[in-house]
C-alpha positions, 0 to 999 in steps of 0.5 A: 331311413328317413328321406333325404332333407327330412330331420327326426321328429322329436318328442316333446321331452320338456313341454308340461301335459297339455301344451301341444295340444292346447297350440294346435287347438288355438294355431290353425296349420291352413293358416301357417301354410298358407304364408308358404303356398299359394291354394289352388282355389279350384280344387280346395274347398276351405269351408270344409278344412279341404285345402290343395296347393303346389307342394312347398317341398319340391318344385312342381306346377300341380296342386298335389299338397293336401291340407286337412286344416280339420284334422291338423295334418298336410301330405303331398302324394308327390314327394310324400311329405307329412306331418303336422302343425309343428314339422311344417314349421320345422321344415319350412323354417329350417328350425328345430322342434322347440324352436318351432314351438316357440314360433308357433307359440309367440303367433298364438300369444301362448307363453312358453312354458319353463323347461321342465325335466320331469315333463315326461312323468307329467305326460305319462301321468296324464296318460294313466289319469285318462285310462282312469276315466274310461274305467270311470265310464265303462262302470257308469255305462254298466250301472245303467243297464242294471236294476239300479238304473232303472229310473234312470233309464225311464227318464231317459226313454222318456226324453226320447232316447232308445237305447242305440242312442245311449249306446253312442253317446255313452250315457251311463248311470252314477248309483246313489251310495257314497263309495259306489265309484270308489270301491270300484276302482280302488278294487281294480287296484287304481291308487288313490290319489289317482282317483282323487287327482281326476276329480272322481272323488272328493276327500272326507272332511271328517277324516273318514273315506273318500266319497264319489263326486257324482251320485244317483245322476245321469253320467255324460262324458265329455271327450276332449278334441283328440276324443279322449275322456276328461271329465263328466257331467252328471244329471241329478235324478233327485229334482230336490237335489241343489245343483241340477247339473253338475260337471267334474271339478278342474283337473290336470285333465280338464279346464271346462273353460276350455273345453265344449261338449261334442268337440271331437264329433262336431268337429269333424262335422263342421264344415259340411254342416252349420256348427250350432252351440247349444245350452246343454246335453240332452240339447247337443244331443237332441240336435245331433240325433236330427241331423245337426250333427256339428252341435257343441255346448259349453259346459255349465257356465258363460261361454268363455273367450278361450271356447270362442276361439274353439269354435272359430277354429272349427267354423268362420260363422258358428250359430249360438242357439240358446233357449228362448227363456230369459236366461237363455237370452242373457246368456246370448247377450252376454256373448256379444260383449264378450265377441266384440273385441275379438271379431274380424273379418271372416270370423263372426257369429250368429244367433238362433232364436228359440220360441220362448219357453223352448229348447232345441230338445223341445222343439224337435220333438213337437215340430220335428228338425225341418222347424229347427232347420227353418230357424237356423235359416233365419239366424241374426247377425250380432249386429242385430242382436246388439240393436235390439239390446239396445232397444227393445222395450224402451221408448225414444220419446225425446232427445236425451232418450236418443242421445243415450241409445247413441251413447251406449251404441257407441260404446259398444261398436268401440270394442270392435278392434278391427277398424273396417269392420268397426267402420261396418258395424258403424254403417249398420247401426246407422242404417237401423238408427235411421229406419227407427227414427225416421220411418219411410219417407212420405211424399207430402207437399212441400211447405213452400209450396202453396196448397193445390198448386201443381209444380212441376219437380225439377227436370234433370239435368242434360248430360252436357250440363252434368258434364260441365265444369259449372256443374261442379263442386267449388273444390272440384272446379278449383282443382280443375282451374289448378291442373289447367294453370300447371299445364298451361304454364308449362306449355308457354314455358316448354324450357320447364318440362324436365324440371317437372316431368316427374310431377307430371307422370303422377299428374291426376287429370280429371278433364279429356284435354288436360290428359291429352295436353298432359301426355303430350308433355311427358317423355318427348323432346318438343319444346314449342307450342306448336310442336306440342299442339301437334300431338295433343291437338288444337281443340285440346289447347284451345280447352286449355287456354280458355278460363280466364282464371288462367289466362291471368296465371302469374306464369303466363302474364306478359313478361313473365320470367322464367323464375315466376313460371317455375314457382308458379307451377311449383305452387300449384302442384304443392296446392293441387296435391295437398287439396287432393290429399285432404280430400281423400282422409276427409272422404275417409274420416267421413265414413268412420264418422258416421259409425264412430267419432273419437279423438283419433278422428279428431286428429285426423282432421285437424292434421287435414286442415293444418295441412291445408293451410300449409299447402297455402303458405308455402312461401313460393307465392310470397317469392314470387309476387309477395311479401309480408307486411309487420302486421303478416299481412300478404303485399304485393310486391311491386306495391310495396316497393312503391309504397316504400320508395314513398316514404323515401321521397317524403323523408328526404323532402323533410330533410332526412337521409338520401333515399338510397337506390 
């Protein structure tokens, strides 16, 4: 019987071969729980999978909910709940099993498969094809203890590997013949097609019997994350032979572009120790046997995205550790433009350079691991790499020379998806631009400055100068003058309080006495100066009042109606606001600039100032002292009626119309 509450889980009757674990191998169950729990972050250790939490399942105030995120299951030692990725969600989203696979496929942008009724024969044939191969790998690990692999076993002990250490990692030996494998096989009774189905044989275009894809090669298998045999790497023994490493041709079983050598060992070794990528084999490993025991390699080719995706699942900051050869450097430069769209916080990468002409195999065993450790230590960012990309070996002798390297920079930080961390990317390239171009900065004498003269550098500033508003910036002073006049208006005009008091709880004030005014206005029942001066204090009025700039404020000239107060703070609030609100994009557009200028950018400020010459013509100032000419020119109003009652008296003094009053 199950536990109350708790369904059936289901097997995947209609998923073809492959899928669940391709979703489990990309969805990360940290993550999916952790929109359900808040972790415990005393008790869990994330760099390690290590995670703990009130159980989600039943009420409780201690973390007894465990999440290995490594090995992709969850168990609470309260209530005794378990399972993995998929009956997390089932449970917790109150869904079926196909349901949840459909939730957890859309948030990995995986695309369901159509329902396939034949799914189980799939799944059992995926099954039979991997018994296939470990009969594969039994009888190559035979033939390299037999005469035949003799020479085999010479380079290997030449490259440092004792026996125990073949043993461990299953290295095994493909004899020269053409039907070796295949006679083995077919004589165990393993059909045909199934040995053809995991690339183990090729078929004879001559019509005559299939022959063994690997022959007289050092055999290495490679396991899939679950530790199950795939595929093989084969080391030609020939060094005449065209292809020096060769790996098992695509199957149902293997997508070497999805695939990483070592996955299922590093994976439970990542976490506790840097995950290192290396080039090869006998480099994986070279740096397991020292100690570097979470160590992959991809497999024959450029590292793909869908392997990025593989390594992050296992480290936030995997450590690329190529050869320091030429092709080990374009491969590491391939991977950047490969990280960039895909970086983002958390998730990054690193880079081991070796000496040139070494591998990390060569290195271990000249210097010994401490050296390989040394290096690791000293591991780039990728911003770095990019950097000297860009600009090692080229000379930056005139302004088109620099423009190009911005340019190209520039590009580069564009494929940068995640926006604060373009923005970072943009600081650090800034950073290294100016150190290049720039140099240090030396203290030499100023041009204005006669030769053997002995000014004296300008003194500091007192903190009272500092303090003042003269000290200030013109918008700054501005933005102080505004706040005053809103606050003075509505301690002449107290009848106006309730009107704004909204206006003034989100009020910013930048002086000591504004916010002293400023809160004795919010939220009482004063409406006099005096009762109003009774709590902010004086001193604070006094502070208030005194600009002249203020004192001459349409709403507190002589005789200003309560229409002309109203519109006058109304004005300056709209002002106030509008100015601080550009200050903060144009602040912020600022720093995105200096990493990274688009059109977006452009729009941004362009919005900015539009705003800005809004906020100038709202329209409130024209009602209350202005009015707009033909030309849109701004008139004062008690000017214009003036002017017009002028005219009026010159066109009825020549005999026209009575002025009309």
């Amino acid at each position: 019987m199950l536990p109350p509450g708790q369904r059936p889980i289901l097997a995947p009757m209609s998923l073809p071969p492959g899928f669940l674990d391709e979703l489990k191998s990309r969805a990360s169950l940290a993550q999916v729980v952790g929109r359900k729990v808040t972790w415990d972050q005393r008790k869990s250790n994330p760099s390690k999978g290590d995670l703990w939490a009130p159980c989600p399942f039943h009420q409780e105030k201690t973390a007894s909910f465990h999440v290995d995120d490594r090995k992709g299951f969850y168990y609470c030692f309260g209530c005794h709940a378990k399972g993995d990725l998929v009956s997390f969600v089932t449970e917790t989203e109150n869904v079926g099993f196909m349901e949840a696979v459909e939730i957890l496929a859309r948030e990995t942008g995986m695309q369901m498969p159509a329902r396939d009724p034949q799914a189980q024969q799939k799944a059992d044939r995926r099954t039979q094809l991997s018994e296939v191969m470990e009969q594969a790998t039994a009888y190559f690990r035979l033939q390299l203890k037999t005469t035949v692999g003799a020479a085999a076993r010479d380079y290997l002990e030449g490259r440092g590997l004792d026996p125990a250490t073949l043993d461990r990692w299953e290295i095994g030996f493909a004899p020269p013949g053409w039907q070796g494998l295949w006679d083995h096989l077919t004589g165990k009774g393993v059909a045909e097609e199934m040995i053809l189905a995991a690339g183990l044989a090729k078929s004879s275009s001559q019509g005559k019997k299939p022959y063994d894809t690997f022959r007289d090669r050092i055999i290495f298998p490679i396991r899939d994350a679950r530790g199950r045999a795939i595929a093989f790497g084969g080391r030609a023994m020939d060094p005449n032979d065209n292809a020096k490493y060769l790996n098992s041709p695509e199957t149902e079983l293997f997508d070497k572009g999805r695939s990483l050598y070592n996955m299922a060992r590093a994976r439970e070794a990542a976490g506790a120790k840097p995950l290192l990528v290396a080039e090869g084999y006998m480099d994986v490993i070279a740096l397991a046997e020292a100690g570097f025991t979470a160590t992959v390699a991809p497999l024959g080719t450029a590292i793909t995205e869908d392997q990025l995706q593989l390594l992050w699942r296992m480290h936030d900051e995997p450590i690329i550790a190529l050869d320091g050869d030429t092709a080990g450097l374009r491969a590491a430069m391939r991977v950047i433009d490969l990280a960039l769209p895909l970086l983002e916080a958390g998730k990054a990468l690193r880079f081991c350079l070796m000496p040139e002409g070494q591998d990390p195999d060569d290195l271990i065993k000249v210097q010994g691991a401490g050296a390989m450790q040394k290096l690791i230590d000293q591991s780039i960012p990728l911003v770095q790499l990019l950097w000297r990309r860009e600009t090692e070996g080229k000379n930056f002798d005139s302004p088109e020379r620099k423009a190009a390297l911005d340019r190209s920079l520039r590009e580069a930080i564009l494929k940068v998806r995640d926006t604060s961390l373009r923005r970072h990317y943009g600081d650090e390239v800034n950073r290294l631009r100016r150190a290049l171009f720039d140099g240090p900065r030396s203290r030499t004498r100023p041009a204005w400055q006669p030769r053997g003269s002995r000014f004296a550098p300008p003194s500091q500033p007192m903190v009272e100068t500092r303090a003042s508003t003269l000290a200030a910036t013109n918008a700054a002073f501005e933005e102080v003058l505004k706040e005053a006049v809103i606050l003075a208006t509505l301690v002449t005009h107290p009848e106006l309080i309730d009107r704004f008091e909204a206006d003034l709880e989100r009020l910013e004030t930048t002086q000591p006495a504004h916010e002293a005014v400023r809160r004795a206005l919010i939220g009482t029942d004063r409406r006099t100066r005096a009762e109003i001066e009774a709590v902010c204090g004086a001193d604070a009025l006094e502070k208030l009042f005194h600009p002249r700039h203020v004192r001459i404020s349409p709403g507190l000239r002589d005789g200003a109606t309560r229409d002309v107060a109203e519109m006058s703070v109304a004005e300056e609030l709209a002002k106030l606001t509008a100015r601080r609100g550009a200050r903060a994009e144009i602040e912020h557009a600022a720093r995105d600039i200096e990493g990274l200028a688009d059109e977006g950018l452009t729009w941004r400020l362009r919005q900015v100032s539009e705003g800005l010459t809004e906020a100038g013509r709202t329209g409130r100032d024209d009602r209350t002292e202005y009015d707009l000419g033909p030309n849109g020119a701004r008139l004062r109003r008690d000017e214009k009626q003036d002017f017009e009652s002028l005219i009026e008296r010159i066109d009825y003094s020549r005999g026209r119309d009575k002025p009309r009053r």
